[in-house]
N, C-alpha and C positions, 0 to 999 in steps of 0.2 A: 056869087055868094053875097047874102045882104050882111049890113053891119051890124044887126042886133046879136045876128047867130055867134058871129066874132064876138062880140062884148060879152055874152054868157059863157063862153069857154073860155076866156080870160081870164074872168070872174071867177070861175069855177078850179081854174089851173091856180090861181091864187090862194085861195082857200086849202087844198091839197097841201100846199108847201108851207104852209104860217100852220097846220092842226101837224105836220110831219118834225117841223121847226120845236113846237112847242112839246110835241110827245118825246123828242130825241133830248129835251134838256133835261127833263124831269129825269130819263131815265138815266143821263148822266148824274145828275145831282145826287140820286137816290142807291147809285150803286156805286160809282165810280169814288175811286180815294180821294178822302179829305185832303185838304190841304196840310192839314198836319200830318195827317199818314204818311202824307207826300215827301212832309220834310222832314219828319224822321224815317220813312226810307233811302230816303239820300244821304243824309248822314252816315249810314251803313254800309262797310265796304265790303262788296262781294270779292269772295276773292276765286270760286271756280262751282261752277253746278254740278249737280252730281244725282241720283236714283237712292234713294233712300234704301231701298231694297238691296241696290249694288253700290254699294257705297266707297270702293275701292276704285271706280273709274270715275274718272273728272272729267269736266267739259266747259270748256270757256265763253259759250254762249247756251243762252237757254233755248227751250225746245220741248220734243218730245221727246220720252224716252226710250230709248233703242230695244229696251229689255222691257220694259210694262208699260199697258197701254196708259200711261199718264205725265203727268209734264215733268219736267225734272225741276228741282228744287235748290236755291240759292244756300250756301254756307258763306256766312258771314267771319270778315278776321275776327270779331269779339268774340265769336263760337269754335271759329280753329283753334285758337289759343288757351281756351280751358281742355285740361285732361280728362280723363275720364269719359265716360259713358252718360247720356241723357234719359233717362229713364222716366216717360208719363206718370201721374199719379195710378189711372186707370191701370193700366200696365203693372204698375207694382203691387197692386190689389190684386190683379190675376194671377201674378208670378206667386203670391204669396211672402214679397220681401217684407220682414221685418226691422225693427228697426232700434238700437239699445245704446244707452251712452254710459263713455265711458267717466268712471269715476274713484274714487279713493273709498277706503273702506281701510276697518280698522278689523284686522287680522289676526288670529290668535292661530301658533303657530304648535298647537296641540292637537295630536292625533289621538287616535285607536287604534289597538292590535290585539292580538292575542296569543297571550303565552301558554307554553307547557311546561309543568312546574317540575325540576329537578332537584336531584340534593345539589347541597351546596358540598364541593370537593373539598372544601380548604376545611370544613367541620369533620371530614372523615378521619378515624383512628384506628390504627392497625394495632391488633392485642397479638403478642408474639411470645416463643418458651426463647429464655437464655440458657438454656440445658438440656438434654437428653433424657427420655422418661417416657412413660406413657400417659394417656389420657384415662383414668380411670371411671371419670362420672360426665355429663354433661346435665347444666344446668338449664342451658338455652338450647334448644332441641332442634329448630326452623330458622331458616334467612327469614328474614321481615318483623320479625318478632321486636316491639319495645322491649328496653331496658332503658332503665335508670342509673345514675353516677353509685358505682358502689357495690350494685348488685353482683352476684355470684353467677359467673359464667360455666365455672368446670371445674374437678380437682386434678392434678396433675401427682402423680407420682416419681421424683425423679432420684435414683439410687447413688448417683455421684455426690449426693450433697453428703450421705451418711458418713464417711470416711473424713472429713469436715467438721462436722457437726461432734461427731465422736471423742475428735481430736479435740476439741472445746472443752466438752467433759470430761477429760483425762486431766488437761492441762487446770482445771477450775480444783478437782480431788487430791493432784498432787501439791499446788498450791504454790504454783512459779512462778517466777517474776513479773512485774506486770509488760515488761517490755516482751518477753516471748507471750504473755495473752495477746498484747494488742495486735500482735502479728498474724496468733490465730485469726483475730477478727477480720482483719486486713482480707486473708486470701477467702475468707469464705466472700464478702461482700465482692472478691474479684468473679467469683464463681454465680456472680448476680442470687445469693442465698437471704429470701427475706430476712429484713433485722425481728420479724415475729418469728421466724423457727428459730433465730439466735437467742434472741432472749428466752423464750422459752427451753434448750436447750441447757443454757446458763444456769436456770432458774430451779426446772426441774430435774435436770437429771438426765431425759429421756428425748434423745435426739427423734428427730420427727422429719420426712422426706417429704411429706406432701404438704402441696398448699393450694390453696385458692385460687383460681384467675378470675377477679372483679373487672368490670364495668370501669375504665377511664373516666369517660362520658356516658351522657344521656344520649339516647336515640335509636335507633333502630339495625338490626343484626343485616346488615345490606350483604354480606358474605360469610359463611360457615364454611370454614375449611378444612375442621375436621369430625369423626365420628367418636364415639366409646370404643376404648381398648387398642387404637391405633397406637402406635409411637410416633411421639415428638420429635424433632433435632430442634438444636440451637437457632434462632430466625426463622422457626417457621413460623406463619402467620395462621392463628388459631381463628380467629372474628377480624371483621371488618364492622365497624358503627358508623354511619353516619347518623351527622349531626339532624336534627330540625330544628332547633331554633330560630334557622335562618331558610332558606330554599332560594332557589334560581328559578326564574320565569323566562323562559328564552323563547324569545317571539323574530318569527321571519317579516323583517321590514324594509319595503322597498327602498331601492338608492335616492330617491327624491325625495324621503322623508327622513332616512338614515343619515345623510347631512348634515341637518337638524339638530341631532342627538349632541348630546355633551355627558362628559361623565359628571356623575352627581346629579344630574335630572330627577325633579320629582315626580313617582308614579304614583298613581291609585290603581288600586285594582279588587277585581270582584269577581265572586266565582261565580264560572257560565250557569252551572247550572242554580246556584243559589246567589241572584244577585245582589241580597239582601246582607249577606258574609262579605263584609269589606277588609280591605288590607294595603298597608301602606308599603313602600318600598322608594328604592333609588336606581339609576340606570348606571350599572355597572362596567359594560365596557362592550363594545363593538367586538366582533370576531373580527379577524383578519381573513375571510374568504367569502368568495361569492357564488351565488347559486346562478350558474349557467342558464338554467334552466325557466328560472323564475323571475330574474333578476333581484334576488334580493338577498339583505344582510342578516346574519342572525346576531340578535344582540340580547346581552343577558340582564337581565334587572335582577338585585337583591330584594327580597321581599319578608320582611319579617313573620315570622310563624310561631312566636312564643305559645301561643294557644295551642301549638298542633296539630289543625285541623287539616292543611294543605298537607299531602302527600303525594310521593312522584305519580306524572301521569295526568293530575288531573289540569284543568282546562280554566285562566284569569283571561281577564279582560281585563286590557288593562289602557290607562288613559297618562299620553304624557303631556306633563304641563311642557308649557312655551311661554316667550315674551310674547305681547300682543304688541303690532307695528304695525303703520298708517299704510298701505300698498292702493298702487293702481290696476285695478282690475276690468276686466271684461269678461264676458259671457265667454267660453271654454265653445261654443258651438261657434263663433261668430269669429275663430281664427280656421284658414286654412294649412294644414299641416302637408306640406311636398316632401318630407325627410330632408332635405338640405335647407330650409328654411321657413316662416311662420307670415302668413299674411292675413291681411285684414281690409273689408272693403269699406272705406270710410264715403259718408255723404257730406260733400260741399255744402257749402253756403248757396251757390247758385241751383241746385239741386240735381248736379252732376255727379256721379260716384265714382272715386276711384281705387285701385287697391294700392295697398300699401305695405311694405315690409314691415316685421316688427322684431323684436327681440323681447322674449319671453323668459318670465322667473320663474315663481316658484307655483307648480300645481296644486292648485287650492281644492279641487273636484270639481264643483259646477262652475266655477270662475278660475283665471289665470292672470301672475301678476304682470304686469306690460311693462319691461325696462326700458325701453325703446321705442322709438315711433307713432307713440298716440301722446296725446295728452289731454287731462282733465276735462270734461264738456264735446268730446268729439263723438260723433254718433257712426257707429258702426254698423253693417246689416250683419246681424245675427242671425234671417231664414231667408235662405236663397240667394244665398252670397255667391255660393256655384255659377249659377248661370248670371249674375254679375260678370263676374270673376272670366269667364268663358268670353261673354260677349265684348269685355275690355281687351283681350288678347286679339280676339279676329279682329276687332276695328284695326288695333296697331299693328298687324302683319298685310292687313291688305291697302291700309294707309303707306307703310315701305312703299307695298310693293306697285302703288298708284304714282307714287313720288318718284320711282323709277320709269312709269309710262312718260311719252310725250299726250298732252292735254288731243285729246278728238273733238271731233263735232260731231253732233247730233247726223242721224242720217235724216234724206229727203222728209220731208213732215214736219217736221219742228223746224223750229227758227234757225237761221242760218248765220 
């Protein structure tokens, strides 16, 4: 072999290795980690790899992984050590999580209800006979019917006064001492005999058995208890009146807002169907029972009615005043409610989510007051807390139960 042919493959075998040389540095320089990547990935302690997908098995060298065709993925202690769930930006735009903070608001602690308007018990008056007789006339003919203070209800007939009355006039003709009149007078007033048949007896001569039954009060014949020409006895009760002056609104109010109530609270109120007809009133007093069924209290408001217009039956609205108070609130959708307790999925600072117990006030409607466990400026997810809430539990039941495994290694294929 001559020496030229050697010197051009030499030449040539050089040239290969210095263009191999120079393509391998670029391609280092251009992909491979910075020096500073470098030395902030060394700064970072791994502390076990793991499958993203499966993220309850660990493995203490990296690799491939056993379950998806891809590499498994380092978890750093500065990542163990936050709670909670990591959730992409991308990802929470797809889940549709929203996002609300929490803050103070100045709460008035006034509702709405709706009353049914009653009489008021304590205005009724029972009109009764203190004697034996009959009813000869009626004046007020129907239950329901107004009267006014005074008016004429019925005439009564009653024959036991005559023998009474009689005696009056005998004793005034024969002209005896004033000590046996005043005795007459005595037992007829015992026999409940108006001092108008006595004086007129006195006066004229001509004893008189019947009398008038007026009206006590104003308001309306709520009970008729008798007809024309019946007989009376003593205590029987001829009318019932109640009053309207005043009327009862009794409205069914739940336990959450029934709390609330104090007596002497001030109402307003308006009738459903005219809500132009305004009417003031006071919260009169709580019943003492509760509706199984509904869960709620019925509670009575006094509502004045000088004007008359409210009658039983019909239908207030009515609005109770409250103090207004500084409370911490949050959105009412952005708590989860388990029956033994209320949680809330708050987001980190570092933009990890975790849930959170809370303990809750007073039900506001669309917001609820927070006693416990959040505080002013904290942001809560308000849509899609669920599957938050969901994926925070499996992390920590399959982290136990990884924590209970011994660490594996990767099978054949991946690093070893």
């Amino acid at each position: 072999m001559s020496r030229a042919p050697v010197s051009i493959m030499a030449l040539a075998a050089a040239l290969v290795i210095g263009a191999g040389s120079f393509y391998l540095g670029r391609s280092t320089s251009g992909h491979g980690p910075s020096p500073a990547a470098a030395a902030a990935s060394s700064e970072r302690q791994v502390l076990y790899w793991h499958d993203p997908m499966v993220p309850g098995q660990r493995f203490d060298k990296p690799g491939k992984s056993p379950f998806m065709d891809m590499q498994l993925e380092p978890v750093y202690a500065d990542e163990a050590n936050d709670s909670g769930v990591k959730i992409g930006s991308q990802v929470q735009q797809n889940l549709g999580i929203r996002i609300a903070a929490v803050k103070r608001a100045d709460v008035s602690s006034s509702f709405d209800a709706v009353g049914t308007v009653q009489f008021d018990e304590r205005l009724n008056v029972a009109v009764q006979t203190r004697t034996a007789g009959y009813l000869e006339r009626l004046s007020v003919r129907a239950p329901m019917e107004r009267v006014t203070k005074g008016q004429a209800l019925a005439t009564v007939f009653a024959p036991e006064w005559l023998g009474p009355l009689n005696d009056i006039v005998a004793l005034k003709r024969a002209g005896v001492s004033p000590e046996l009149l005043a005795a007459a007078r005595e037992r007829t007033r015992a026999m409940s005999i108006p001092s108008e048949l006595l004086r007129q007896a006195e006066e004229g001569g001509t004893p008189q058995a019947r009398y008038t039954v007026v009206a006590p009060a104003a308001g309306v014949v709520a009970e008729l208890g008798v007809r024309e020409g019946v007989a009376v006895a003593p205590g029987m009760t001829l009318f019932r009146i109640a009053g309207l002056e005043k009327v009862w609104a009794v409205a069914e109010i739940p336990e959450a807002q029934a709390v609330r109530l104090t007596r002497g609270q001030k109402v307003s109120a308006a009738l459903q169907a005219d809500p132009a007809q305004k009417f003031t009133g006071v919260m009169q007093e709580i019943l003492p029972q509760v509706n199984a069924t509904t869960r709620t209290l019925q509670a009575r408001f006094e509502v004045d009615n000088q004007s008359g217009r409210l009658v039983p039956g019909m239908l207030l609205r009515l609005q109770v005043a409250g103090p207004t108070a500084s409370r911490l609130v949050v959105p009412s959708e952005a708590v989860i409610r388990t029956g033994t307790r209320a949680v809330a999925i708050v987001r980190k600072d570092n933009g990890r989510f975790e849930p959170r117990d809370v303990k809750l006030g007073v039900d506001l409607g669309d917001t609820l007051e927070v006693v416990e466990g959040l505080m002013e400026g904290d942001e809560v997810v308000a849509s899609g807390q669920f599957l938050v809430d969901s994926e925070a539990r499996l992390r920590t039941v399959l982290g136990s139960m990884a924590a209970e495994q011994p660490a594996s290694v990767p099978r054949t294929g991946g690093a070893q």
